[in-house]
C-alpha positions in Angstrom: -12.4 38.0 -116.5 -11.7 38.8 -112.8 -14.9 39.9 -110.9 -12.2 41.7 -108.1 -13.5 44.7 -106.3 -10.8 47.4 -106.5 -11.3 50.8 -105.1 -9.2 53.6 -105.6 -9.4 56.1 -102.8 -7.7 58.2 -100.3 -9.0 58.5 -96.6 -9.4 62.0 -96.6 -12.1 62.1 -99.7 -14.9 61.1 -100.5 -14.1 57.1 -101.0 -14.8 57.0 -97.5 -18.4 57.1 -98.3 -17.5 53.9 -101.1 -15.5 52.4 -98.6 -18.6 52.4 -96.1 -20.7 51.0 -99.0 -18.7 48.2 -99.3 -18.4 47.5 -96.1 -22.4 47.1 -96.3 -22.6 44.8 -99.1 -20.1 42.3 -96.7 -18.0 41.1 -100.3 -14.2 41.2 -100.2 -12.5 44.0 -101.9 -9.3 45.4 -102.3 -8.2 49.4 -102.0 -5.6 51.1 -103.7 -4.7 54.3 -101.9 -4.0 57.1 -104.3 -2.1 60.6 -102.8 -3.4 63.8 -104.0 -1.2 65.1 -107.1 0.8 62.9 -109.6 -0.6 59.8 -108.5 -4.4 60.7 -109.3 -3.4 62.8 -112.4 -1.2 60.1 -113.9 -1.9 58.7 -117.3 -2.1 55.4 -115.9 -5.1 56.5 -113.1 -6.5 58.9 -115.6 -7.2 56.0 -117.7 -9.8 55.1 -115.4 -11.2 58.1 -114.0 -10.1 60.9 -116.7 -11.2 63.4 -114.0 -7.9 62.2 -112.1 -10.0 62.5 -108.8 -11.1 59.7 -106.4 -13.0 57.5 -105.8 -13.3 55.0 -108.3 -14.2 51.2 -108.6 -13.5 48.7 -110.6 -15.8 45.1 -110.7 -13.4 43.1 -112.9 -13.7 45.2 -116.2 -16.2 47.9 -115.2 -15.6 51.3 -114.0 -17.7 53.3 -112.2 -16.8 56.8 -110.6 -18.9 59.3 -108.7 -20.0 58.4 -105.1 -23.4 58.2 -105.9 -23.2 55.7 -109.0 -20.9 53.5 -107.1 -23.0 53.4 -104.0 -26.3 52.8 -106.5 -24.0 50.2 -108.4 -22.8 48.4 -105.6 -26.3 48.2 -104.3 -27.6 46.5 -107.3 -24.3 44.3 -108.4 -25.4 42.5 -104.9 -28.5 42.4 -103.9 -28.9 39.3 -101.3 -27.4 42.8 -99.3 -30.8 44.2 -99.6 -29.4 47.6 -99.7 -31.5 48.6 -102.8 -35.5 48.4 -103.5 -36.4 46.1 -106.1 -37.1 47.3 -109.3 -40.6 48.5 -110.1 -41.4 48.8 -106.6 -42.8 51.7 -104.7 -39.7 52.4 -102.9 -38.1 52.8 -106.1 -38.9 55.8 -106.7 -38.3 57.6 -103.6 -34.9 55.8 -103.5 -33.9 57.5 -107.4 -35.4 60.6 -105.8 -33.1 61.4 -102.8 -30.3 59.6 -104.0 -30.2 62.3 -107.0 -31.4 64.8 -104.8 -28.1 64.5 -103.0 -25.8 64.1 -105.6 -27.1 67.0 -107.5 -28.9 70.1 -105.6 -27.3 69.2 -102.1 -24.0 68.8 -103.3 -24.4 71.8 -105.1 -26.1 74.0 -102.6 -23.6 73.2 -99.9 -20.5 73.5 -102.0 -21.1 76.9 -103.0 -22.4 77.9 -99.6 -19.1 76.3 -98.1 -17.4 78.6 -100.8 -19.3 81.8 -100.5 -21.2 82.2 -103.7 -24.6 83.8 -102.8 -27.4 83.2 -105.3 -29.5 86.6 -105.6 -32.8 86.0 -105.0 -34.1 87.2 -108.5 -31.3 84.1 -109.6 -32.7 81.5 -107.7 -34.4 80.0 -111.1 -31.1 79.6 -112.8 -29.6 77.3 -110.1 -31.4 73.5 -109.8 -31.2 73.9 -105.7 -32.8 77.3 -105.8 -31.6 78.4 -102.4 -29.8 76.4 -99.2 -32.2 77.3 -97.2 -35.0 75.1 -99.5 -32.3 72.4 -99.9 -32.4 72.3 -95.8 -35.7 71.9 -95.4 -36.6 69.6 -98.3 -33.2 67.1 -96.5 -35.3 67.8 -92.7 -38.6 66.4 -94.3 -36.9 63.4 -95.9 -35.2 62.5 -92.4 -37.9 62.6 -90.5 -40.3 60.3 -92.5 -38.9 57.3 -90.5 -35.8 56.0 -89.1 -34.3 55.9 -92.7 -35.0 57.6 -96.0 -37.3 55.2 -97.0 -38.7 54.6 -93.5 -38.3 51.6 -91.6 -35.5 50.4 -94.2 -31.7 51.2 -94.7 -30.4 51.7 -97.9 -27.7 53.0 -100.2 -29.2 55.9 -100.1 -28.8 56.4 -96.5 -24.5 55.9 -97.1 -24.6 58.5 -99.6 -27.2 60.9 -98.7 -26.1 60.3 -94.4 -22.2 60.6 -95.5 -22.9 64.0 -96.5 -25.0 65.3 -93.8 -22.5 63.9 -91.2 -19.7 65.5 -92.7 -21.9 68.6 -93.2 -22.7 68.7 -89.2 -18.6 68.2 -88.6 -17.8 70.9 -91.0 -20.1 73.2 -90.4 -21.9 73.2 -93.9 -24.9 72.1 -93.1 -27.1 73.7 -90.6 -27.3 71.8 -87.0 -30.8 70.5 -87.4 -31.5 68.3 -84.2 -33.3 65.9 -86.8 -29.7 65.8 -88.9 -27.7 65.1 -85.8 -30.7 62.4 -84.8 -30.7 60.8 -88.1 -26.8 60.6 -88.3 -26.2 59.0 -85.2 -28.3 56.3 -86.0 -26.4 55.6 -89.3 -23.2 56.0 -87.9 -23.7 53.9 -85.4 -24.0 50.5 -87.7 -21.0 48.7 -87.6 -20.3 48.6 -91.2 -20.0 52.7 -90.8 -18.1 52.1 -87.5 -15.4 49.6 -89.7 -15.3 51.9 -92.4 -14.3 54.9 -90.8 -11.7 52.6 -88.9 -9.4 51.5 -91.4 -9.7 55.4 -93.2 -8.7 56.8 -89.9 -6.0 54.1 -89.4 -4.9 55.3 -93.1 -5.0 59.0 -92.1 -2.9 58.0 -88.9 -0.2 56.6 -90.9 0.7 58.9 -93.0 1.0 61.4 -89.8 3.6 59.1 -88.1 7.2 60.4 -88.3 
């Protein structure tokens, strides 16, 4: 069995958050950029990810999709990259927590805010996030506990969580918190994040040249 890194991405998605993960963890890898349309929603992608969306990996014969289980994955398949607490310790915990956190209420809360969907007050129980303006607060107090999530020491949580506030501050979907814009120039200053966003915006380049 071949123990290859592939990821399938496209450099205006989300794999740019996967791509900066696996810049972090320093092993080889190999991408296979997928355009929007057929080529995602092809039986032969959909075989891998039946959601025909990107990005996915693949570590010789495991798949994993979702940003946030590849990032968690990644972190974990190599850990001499110390980019995940160890099991059972007491960083664990808050590591699950915001890593979660992220992929579920602020995901949520910022893509319906992006697309207009006002929760009414009297609502705010049905919905996990229970307003934006909680899911911005409860993000500022997580930021500010050190210079990382889990204080003094980077993690995969940072790539996935810090992705989505610094494409939240360019956007314009997440409020312009001075401790956001702190926090995510510090990540996006490490030179795995610098590479990353490199060879994706070298992508994106190409495909604008006549």
């Amino acid at each position: 069995m071949s123990d290859e890194l592939v990821l399938y991405t496209n450099p205006m998605s989300r794999g740019r958050i996967a791509r900066w993960m696996l810049e972090e963890i320093g092993q080889p890898y190999r991408a296979e950029i997928l355009g929007y349309g057929p080529a995602m929603k092809g039986a032969g992608y959909t075989r891998l990810n039946p959601m025909g969306k990107v990005p996915t990996l693949t570590h010789g014969e495991t798949v994993v999709t979702e940003c946030a289980a590849i990032c968690a994955y990644l972190a974990d398949a190599f850990p001499d990259a110390g980019l995940a607490p160890r099991p059972g310790s007491r960083e664990r915990g808050p590591y699950y927590r915001w890593m979660f956190f992220a992929a579920g209420p602020t995901e949520a809360a910022v893509t319906n805010r992006s697309l207009g969907v006002e929760i009414p007050p009297e609502k705010a129980g049905f919905v996990g996030y229970g307003g934006f303006g909680a899911v911005m607060d409860a993000l500022e107090g997580a930021v500010t506990q050190g210079d990382y999530i889990l204080g003094d020491r980077f993690s995969a949580v940072d790539v996935y969580l810090g992705a989505q506030i610094g494409w939240g501050l360019q956007f314009g979907s997440i409020e312009k918190r001075p401790a956001f814009e702190r926090y995510y120039a510090r990540i996006a200053a490490r030179p795995a994040a610098i590479r990353a966003d490199a060879i994706d915006d070298a992508l994106i380049a190409e495909t604008k040249t006549p």
